[in-house]
N, C-alpha and C positions, 0 to 999 in steps of 0.2 A: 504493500500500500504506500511505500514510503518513497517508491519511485525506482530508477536505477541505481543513484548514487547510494540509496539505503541498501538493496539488493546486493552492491557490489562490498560494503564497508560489512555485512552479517555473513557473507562469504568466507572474508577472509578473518574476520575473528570465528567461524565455526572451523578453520581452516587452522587456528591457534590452537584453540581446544581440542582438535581430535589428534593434532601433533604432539599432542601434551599427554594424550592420551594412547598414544602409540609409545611414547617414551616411559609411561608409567607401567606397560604391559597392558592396559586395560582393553586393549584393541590391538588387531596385526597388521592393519591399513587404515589408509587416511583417508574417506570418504570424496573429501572435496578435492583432491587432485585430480584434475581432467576437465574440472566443471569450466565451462566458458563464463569468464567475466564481459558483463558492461564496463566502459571504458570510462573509470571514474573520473570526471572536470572537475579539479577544484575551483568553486565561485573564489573569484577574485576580483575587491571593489575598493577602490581607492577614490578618497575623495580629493577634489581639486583644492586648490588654493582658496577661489571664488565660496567653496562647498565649505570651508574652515571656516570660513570667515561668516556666512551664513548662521553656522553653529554656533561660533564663539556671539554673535549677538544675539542667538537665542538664549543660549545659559546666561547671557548678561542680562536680558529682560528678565528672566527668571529669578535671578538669585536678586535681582533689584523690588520686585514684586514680593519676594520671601521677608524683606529686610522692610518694608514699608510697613505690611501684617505686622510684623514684632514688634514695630513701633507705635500704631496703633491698638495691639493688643494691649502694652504695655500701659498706653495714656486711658485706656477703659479701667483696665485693673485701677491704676492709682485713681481715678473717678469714682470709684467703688462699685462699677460694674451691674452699675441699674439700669444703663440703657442698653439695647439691642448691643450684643457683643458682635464685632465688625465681623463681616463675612470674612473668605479665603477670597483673595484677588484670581485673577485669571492669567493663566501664564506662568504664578508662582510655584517653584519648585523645592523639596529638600535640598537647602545648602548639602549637605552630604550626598547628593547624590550627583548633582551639579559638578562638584569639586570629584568623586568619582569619575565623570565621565572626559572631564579634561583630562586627569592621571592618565587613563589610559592612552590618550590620545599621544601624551608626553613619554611615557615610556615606553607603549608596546607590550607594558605586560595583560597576564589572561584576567578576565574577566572576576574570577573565582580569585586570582593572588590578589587583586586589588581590595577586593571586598573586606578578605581575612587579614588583609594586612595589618601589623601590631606595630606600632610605637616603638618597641622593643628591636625589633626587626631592620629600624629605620637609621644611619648612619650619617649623621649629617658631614658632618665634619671630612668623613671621607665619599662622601658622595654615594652615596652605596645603598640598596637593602640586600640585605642576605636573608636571602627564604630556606627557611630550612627543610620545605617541604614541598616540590611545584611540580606541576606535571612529569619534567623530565629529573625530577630529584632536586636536591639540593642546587642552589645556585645563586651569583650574584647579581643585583640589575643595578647598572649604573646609572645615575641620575645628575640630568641635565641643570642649569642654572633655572630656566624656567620650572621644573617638576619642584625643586627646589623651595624655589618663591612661595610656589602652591600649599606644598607643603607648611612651608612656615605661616599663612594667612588663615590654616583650619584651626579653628578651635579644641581643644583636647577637653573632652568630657572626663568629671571624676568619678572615678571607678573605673573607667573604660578604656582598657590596655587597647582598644580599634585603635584604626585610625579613623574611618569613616564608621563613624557611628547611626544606630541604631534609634530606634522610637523605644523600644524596651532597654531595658535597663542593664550594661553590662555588653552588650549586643552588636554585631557590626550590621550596617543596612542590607536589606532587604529589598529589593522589589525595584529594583534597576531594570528591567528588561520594560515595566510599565513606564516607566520613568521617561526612557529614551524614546518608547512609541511617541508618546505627549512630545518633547524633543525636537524630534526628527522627522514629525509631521510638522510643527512649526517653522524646520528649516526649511521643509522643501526636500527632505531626503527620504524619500518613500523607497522600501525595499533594502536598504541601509540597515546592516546589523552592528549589535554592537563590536562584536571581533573583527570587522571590517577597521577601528579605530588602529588596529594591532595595523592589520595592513597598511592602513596610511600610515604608520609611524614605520614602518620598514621599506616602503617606497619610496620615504621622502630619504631617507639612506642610502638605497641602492642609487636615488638619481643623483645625489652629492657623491658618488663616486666611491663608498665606503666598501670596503670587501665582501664579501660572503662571509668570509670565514669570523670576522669580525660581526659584523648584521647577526648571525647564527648564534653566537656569543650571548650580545645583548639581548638578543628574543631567549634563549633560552632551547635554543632546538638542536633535540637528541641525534637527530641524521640529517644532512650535508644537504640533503637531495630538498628535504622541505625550505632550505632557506631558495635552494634555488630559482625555483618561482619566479625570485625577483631581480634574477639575473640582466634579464633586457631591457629593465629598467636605467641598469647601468651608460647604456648609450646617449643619456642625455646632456651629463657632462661632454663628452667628445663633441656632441653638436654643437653644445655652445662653445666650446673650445675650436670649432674649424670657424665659428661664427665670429670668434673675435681675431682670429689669423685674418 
């Protein structure tokens, strides 16, 4: 039901499991050898410059909308809160989710490391988070002067080893994929996922010229072949370089 690309990705994990199981003795052959695959495309979506900037003024109206609420909620309370308590504005977003979805954009990291990210975790000094736990295992994400900034303007909630905190108490946020629909129908970016941010932060790499092997590094990826993707990307330095010859 999931299409080809589902078809082809239950293949080759049924195609895990019974080599697992040919190793363990539990079977004398591998079922799925022979089966013809569809030919997995990975979606690849990078957004433009034009597309950033779109974004970056929707989180801007957003977290501007968020910060007006607080302010008005705040002059109700100290009024003592006998009249009509001010609605939610339109447009307004969790600052923490907001600030989520720029990280990603600035690092490249997954969706899931961002969420759990800990305080703890975060190295300012040396530029660094060291996750001790991420898809491909252990590993370091280097952080730019911008990721940086970001960083230091979120509020640290007490009690809450997050970084992007939670509505409950203790908790890192929740509920990011609604977040971004709201988002990224505001930008104009219909069909735009969130992991797609990961993409344009490795596009915008490969076209300044930066390595694979390097790119690979920073993203975090276990095999060579996934960073290369974004290999002919690469050609856009050289054009603007025969452009200014």
């Amino acid at each position: 039901r999931g299409g080809k690309g589902t078809a082809t990705r239950t293949l080759g994990l049924l195609g895990s499991i019974f080599s697992l199981a040919v190793d363990l003795g539990a079977r004398q052959d591998n079922p799925v050898h022979g089966v013809r695959r569809f030919k997995d495309q990975p979606k690849e979506r990078y957004l433009s410059e034009s597309e950033i900037q779109k974004l970056a003024e929707v989180c801007g109206r957003a977290e501007t909308a968020w910060q007006q609420y607080q302010l008005d909620h705040a002059r109700w309370l100290d009024a003592g809160g006998r009249a009509p308590a001010p609605s939610w504005p339109a447009g307004a977003e969790n600052p923490y989710a907001i600030a989520a979805i720029k990280f990603l954009l600035l690092t490249g990291m997954r969706k899931g490391e961002v969420l759990k990210l800990r305080w703890d975790a975060v190295d300012t000094e040396r530029s660094v988070i060291r996750l001790p736990d991420s898809k491909t295992g252990q590993r370091q994400v280097p952080l730019g002067q911008a990721a940086l900034k970001l960083l230091e303007a979120i509020p640290r909630e007490k009690n809450n080893r997050y970084v992007f905190c939670g509505q409950r108490a203790g908790s890192h946020f929740v509920g990011l994929p609604k977040v971004w629909d709201r988002v990224r129908g505001k930008a104009g970016l219909a069909g735009v996922r969130i992991h797609d941010l990961r993409h344009t932060f490795a596009s915008y790499g490969a076209a300044a010229g930066m390595s694979l092997y390097v790119l690979g590094t920073i993203l975090g990826h276990a095999d060579p072949r996934t960073t290369a993707r974004y290999a002919h990307l690469g050609d856009n330095p050289l054009v603007s370089g025969a452009n200014q010859i």
